[in-house]
N, C-alpha and C positions, 0 to 999 in steps of 0.2 A: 394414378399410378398404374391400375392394370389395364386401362386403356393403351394408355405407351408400350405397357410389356406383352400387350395381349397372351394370346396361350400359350405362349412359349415358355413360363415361368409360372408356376404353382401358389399359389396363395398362400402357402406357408414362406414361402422367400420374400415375399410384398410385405408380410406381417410386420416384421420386425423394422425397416426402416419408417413402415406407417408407422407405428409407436414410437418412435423417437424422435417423430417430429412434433412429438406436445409436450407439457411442462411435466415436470416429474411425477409430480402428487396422479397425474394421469395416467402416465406411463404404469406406475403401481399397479392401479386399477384394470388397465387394460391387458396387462402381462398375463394375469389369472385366469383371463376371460379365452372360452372356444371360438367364441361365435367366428361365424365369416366378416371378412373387409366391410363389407356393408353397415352390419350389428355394430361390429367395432366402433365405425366413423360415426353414428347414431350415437351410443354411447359417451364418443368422447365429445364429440360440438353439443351434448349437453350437460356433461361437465363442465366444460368451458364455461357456456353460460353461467349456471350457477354459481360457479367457485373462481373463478377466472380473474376477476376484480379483486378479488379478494386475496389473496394468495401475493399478485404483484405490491399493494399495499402494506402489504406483511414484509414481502423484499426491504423495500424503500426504508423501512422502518428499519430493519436491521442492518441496511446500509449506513442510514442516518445517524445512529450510536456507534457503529464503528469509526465514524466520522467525526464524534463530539468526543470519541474518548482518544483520540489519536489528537486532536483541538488542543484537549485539556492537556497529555504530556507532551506537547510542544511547547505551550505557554509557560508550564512549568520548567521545563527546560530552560527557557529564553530567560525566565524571569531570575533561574540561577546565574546562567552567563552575566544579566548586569551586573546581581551585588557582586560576581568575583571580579567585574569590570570596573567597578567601582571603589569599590576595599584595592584594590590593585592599583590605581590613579592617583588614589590619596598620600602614596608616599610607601617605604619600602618602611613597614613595621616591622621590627628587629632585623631585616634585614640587612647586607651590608652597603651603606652608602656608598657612590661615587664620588671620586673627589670632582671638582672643577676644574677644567681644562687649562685655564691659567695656573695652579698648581702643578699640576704634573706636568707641564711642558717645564716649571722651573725647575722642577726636581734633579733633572736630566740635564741640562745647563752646563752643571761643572764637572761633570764626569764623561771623561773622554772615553770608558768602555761602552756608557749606557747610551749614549749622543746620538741619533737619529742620523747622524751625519758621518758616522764611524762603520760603513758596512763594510764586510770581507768579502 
């Protein structure tokens, strides 16, 4: 970075995009710290090392149960949708039946107001 900017830009204005390009738990660390871009980069490529692995593991992990517990109220969900899919299939409990179609087309038969064949 201060190769590209050479002197024309102060090592305090390079500071802060250098630290924001490492992982947070780094940036912390680094925010606190004087030293110059050099110190700095030393410091953080050996955090990195150390904790580096560690830290992405930790993500995944708390990716993974966000994952298993969104899993779990899905299935729970779905598994409600059948039984109302099913209690629902089985017939209209106290509900009001339809009649059959051959029924109600008779009904209508001998009444010339109701007659399907009487429109105004």
């Amino acid at each position: 970075m201060r190769s590209k900017a050479g002197s024309r830009i102060s090592e305090e204005l390079l500071k802060s995009p250098f630290i924001q390009r490492f992982p947070t738990h780094v940036q912390q660390i680094l925010a606190i710290s004087n030293d110059q871009l050099d110190k700095l980069a030393e410091i953080a490529y050996g955090i990195t090392a150390v904790a580096g692995s560690t830290s992405s593991i930790h993500v995944i992990d708390a990716e993974n149960q966000d994952l298993k517990t969104m899993l779990i109220e899905i299935s729970s969900r779905l598994s409600r949708l059948e039984t109302r899919e099913r209690s629902s299939s089985r017939g209209p409990a106290g509900r009001f039946r339809r009649r059959s179609p051959s029924r109600e087309s008779g009904v209508h038969k001998h009444c010339w107001f109701l007659s399907p064949t009487n429109v105004i």
